[in-house]
C-alpha positions in Angstrom: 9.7 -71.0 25.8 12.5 -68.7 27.7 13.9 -67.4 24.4 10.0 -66.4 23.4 9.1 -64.9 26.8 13.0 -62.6 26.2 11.4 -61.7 22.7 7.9 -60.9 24.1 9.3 -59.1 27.0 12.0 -57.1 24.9 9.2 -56.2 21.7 6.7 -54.8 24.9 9.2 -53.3 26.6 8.9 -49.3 27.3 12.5 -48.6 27.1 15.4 -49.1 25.0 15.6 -52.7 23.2 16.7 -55.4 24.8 20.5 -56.5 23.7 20.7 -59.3 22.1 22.2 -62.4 23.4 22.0 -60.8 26.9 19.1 -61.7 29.8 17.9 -60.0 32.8 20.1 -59.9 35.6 18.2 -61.1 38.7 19.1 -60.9 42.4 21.5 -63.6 43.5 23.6 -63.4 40.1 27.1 -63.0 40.0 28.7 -59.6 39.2 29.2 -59.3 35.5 33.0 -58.9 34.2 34.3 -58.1 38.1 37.9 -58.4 36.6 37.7 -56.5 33.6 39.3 -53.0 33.5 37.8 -50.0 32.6 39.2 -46.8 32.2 38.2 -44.1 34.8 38.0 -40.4 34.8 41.1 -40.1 37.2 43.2 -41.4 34.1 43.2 -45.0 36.1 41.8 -48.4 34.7 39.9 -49.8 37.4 38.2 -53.3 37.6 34.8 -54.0 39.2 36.5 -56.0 41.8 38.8 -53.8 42.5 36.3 -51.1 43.5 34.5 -53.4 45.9 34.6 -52.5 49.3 34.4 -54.9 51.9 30.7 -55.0 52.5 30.1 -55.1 48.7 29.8 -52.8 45.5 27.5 -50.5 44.1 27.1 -50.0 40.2 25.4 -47.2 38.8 25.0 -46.6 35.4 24.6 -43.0 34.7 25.5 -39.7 32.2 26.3 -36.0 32.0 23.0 -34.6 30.2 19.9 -36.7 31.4 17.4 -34.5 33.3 16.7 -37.6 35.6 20.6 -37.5 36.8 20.1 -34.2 37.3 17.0 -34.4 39.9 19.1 -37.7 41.2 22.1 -35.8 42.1 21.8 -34.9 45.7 20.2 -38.6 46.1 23.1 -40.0 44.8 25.7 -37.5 46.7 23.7 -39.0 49.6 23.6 -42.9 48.8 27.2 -42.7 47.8 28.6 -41.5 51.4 26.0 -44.2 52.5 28.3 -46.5 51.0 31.4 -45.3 51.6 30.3 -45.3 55.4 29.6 -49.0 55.2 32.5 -49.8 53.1 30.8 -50.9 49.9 32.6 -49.4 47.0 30.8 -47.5 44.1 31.1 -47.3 40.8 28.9 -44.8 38.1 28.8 -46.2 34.8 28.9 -43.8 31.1 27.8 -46.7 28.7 26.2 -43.5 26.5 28.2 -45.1 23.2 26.0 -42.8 20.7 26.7 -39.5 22.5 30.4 -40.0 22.5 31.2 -37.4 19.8 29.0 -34.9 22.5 27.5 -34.6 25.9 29.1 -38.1 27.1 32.9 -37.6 26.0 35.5 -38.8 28.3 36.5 -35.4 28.7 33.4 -34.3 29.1 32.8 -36.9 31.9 36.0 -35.5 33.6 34.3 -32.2 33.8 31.2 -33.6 34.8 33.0 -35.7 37.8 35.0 -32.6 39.1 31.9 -30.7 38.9 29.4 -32.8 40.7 32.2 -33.7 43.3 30.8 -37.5 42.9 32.9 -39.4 45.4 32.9 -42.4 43.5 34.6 -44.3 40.3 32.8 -42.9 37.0 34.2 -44.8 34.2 33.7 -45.0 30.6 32.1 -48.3 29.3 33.4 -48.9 25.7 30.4 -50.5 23.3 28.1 -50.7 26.5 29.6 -53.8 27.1 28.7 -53.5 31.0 25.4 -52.0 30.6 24.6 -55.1 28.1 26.3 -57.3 30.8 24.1 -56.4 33.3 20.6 -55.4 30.9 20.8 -52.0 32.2 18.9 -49.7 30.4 18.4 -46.0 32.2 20.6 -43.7 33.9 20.2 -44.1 36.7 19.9 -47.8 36.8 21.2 -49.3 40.4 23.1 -52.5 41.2 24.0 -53.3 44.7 26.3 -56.4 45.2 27.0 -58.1 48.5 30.6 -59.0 49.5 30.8 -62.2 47.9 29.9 -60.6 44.6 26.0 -61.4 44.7 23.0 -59.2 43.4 20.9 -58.3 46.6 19.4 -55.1 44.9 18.3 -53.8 41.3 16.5 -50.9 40.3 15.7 -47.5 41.3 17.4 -45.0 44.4 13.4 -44.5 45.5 9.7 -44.9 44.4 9.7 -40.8 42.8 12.7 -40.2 40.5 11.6 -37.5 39.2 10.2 -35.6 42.9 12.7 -36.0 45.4 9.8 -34.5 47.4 7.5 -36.8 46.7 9.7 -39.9 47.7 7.8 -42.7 50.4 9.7 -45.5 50.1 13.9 -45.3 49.6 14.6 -48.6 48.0 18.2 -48.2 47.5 19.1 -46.9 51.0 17.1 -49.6 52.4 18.8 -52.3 50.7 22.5 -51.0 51.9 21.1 -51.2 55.7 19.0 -54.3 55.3 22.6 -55.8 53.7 25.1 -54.1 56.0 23.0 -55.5 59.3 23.2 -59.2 57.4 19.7 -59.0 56.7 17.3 -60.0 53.6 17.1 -57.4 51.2 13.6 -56.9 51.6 12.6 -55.6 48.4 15.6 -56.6 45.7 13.9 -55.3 42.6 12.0 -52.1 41.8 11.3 -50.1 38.5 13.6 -48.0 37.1 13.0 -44.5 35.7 15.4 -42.0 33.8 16.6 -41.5 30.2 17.5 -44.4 27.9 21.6 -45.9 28.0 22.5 -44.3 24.2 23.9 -47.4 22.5 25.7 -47.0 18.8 23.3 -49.5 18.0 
């Protein structure tokens, strides 16, 4: 019955395909591979774990080129001191396999990172193993972990993706407060909207 509600839910599904072999992540489940390394643009490997702050970690999976990251960017300049201010690391994900040979080179992510002045992590994520880890899909897709490694939050920054203007409720910077004061997350999932994760597959 599980394995034909995946199918259904993967064949319906708007967005990129399902992986295969890999379900939903839901809030309360463990972070995904928190002591593998991955390499990041400062020419460091870095492990999941060892970008967690004390408070918890924040994954973002994101890219160079897609228009959504580009309306997201003061949002995530934003949500990103948020963190930093309530020591929770964060991390920004390139699991854009397909555009490798383009846009979402590791060079090209260097550029990207000094750019944007992003004052977090961005590391590359070799055959979107994280991003088929944790069933991420878009950039950006959000991930906010609580110190002992639990998902409190998935989803969206806000309700408007696309209108920072037009934003009422700020999903993502409500779930760091709600977390940071030891409270519920009150809402732990929302929908996600932004260009597809480019897998070689």
């Amino acid at each position: 019955m599980m394995k034909s509600a995946l199918y259904l839910a993967c064949a319906f599904a708007l967005t990129s395909a399902c992986p295969a072999g890999e379900t939903p992540l839901d809030p309360g489940a463990p972070l995904p591979k928190p002591d593998m390394k991955w390499m990041d643009v400062s020419g460091k490997e870095i492990s999941l774990n060892g970008a967690k702050g004390s408070n918890g970690l924040l994954v973002v999976f994101g890219g160079n080129q897609c228009p959504y990251m580009v309306r997201n960017q003061d949002r995530l300049h934003s949500i990103c001191a948020l963190a930093h201010k309530n020591n929770i690391g964060v991390v920004m994900v390139n699991s854009n396999e397909a555009n490798r040979a383009d846009g979402d080179s590791f060079s090209a992510m260097k550029a990207y990172a000094v750019q944007h002045s992003f004052q977090c992590y961005y590391i590359l994520d070799k055959n979107a193993e994280l991003a088929d880890a944790f069933d991420a899909n878009h950039t950006p897709e959000c991930y906010l972990f609580d110190k002992k490694n639990r998902l409190v939050y998935k989803g969206a920054i806000d309700d408007n993706p696309g209108n920072a203007a037009a934003v009422k409720a700020r999903h993502l910077q409500n779930a760091i407060t709600e977390l940071v004061a030891g409270k519920a997350v009150t809402t732990s999932t929302s929908s996600t909207l932004g260009c597809n994760i480019k897998r070689n597959r």
